[in-house]
N, C-alpha and C positions, 0 to 999 in steps of 0.2 A: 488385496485389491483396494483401491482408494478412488474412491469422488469424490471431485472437486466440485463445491458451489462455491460459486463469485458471488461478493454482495459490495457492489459501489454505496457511495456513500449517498443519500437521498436528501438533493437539493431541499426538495418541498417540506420533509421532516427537518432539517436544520434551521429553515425560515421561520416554522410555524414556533420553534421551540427560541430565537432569536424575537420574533415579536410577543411571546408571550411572554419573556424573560424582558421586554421589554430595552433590550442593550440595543443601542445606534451602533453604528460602524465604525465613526468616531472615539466612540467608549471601548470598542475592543482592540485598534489599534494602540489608542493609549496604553490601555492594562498592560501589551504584547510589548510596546517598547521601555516601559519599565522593568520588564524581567529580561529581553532581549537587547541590543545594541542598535539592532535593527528593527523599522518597521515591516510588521506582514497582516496578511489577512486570511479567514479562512475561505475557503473555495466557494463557498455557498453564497457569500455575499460580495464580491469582488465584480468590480464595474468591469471589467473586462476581462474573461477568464483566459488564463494562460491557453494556447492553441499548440495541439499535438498536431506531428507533421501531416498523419494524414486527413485531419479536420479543417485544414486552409480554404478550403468550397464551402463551409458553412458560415451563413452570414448574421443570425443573429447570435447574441450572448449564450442565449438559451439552448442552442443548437450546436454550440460550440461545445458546454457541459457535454450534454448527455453523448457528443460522440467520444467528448474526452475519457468519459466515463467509460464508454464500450471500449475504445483502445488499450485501457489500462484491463482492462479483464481480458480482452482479447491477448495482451502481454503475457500476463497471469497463466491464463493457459498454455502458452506457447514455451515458457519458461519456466515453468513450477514443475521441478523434478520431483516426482512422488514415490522413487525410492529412497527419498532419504527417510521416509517417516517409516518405509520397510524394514531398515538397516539404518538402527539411530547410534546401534552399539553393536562390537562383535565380541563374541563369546570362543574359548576355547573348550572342545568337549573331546572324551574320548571314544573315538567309534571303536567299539568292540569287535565289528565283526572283521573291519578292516587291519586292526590292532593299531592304531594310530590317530592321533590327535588333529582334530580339522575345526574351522573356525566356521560359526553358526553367527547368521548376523539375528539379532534380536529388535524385533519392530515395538511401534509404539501399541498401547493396548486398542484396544476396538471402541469407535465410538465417535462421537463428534471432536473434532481438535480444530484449532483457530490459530493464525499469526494475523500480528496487527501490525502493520506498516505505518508509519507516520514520518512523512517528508514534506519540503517546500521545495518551490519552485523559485527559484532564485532569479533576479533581476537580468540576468543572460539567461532565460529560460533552462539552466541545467540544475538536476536533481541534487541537493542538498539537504543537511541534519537530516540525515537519517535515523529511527529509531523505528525496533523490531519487539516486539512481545512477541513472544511464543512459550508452549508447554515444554520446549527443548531447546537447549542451545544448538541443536543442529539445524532445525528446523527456523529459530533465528537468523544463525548463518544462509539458509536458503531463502529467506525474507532478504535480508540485504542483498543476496547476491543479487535475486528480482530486480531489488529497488536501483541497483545500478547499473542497469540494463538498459532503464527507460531511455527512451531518445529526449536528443535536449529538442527543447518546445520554444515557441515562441512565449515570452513572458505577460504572466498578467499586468495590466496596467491599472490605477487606480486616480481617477480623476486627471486621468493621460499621462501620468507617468510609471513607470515600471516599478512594481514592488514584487516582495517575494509572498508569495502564496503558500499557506499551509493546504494537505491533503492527507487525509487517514483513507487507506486503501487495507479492509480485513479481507484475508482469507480463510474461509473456511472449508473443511472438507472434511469426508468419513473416509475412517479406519476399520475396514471388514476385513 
């Protein structure tokens, strides 16, 4: 059996850890387009955050986040198949009683397990660079599969123009 907790990513700790770090907006774009080709920003400090289709009725910045937030965990759950973490691998064994060989799927051990999503939100609001951590490559492939699910969004804009937006979306959940 497996629960799922969802942990969005928390505006107010990214800010606080951004002003104590002391980095402008300016300074991070920079950094981001010397290693990129493209300018982005991440979620937390973007003048106008990328808008999920059913967040359209909210009208400040603020309000845009936090449902954006919930829509992506509301995905999360809607979408996160949690037999895969049941049956990461199959086994063949021999049943004795039946005299014949059947295949045993083998789950992951017991305990807390994490995939880490990391995507942008591209300039036509659709999901791009993808990249998945996980304790399993199956459990990767079911992070991507997630991640390419989301619906395209209205795009974030930065001093009124569109740019693409970075988002880290974890998921964690037990393995009982």
């Amino acid at each position: 059996m497996l629960l799922i907790i969802l942990c969005g990513i928390s505006c107010s700790t990214k800010k606080a850890i951004l002003k104590s770090n002391k980095v402008k907006k300016e300074e991070i774009a920079t950094i981001n387009t010397e290693t990129k080709s493209e300018e982005f920003l991440p979620f937390t400090i973007i003048d106008e955050a990328p808008v999920h289709p059913k967040c359209e009725n909210m009208y400040s910045n603020q309000e845009r986040k936090k449902c954006f937030n919930k829509m992506l965990r509301k995905h999360v759950q809607r979408h996160f198949n949690a037999q895969v973490a049941d049956c990461i691998k199959k086994e063949k064994v021999y049943n004795e009683v039946l005299d014949k060989e059947e295949e045993r799927c083998i789950g992951l051990q017991r305990g807390i397990k994490r995939i880490y999503i990391q995507f942008k939100i591209g300039k036509t609001g659709e999901v791009e660079d993808i990249n998945v951590k996980a304790p399993h490559p199956k459990l990767e492939e079911e992070g991507l599969r997630i991640a390419k699910k989301i619906p395209k969004m209205k795009p974030g804009k930065d001093k009124g123009k569109p740019v693409k937006v970075a988002y880290f979306l974890p998921i964690t959940f037990m393995v009982e």
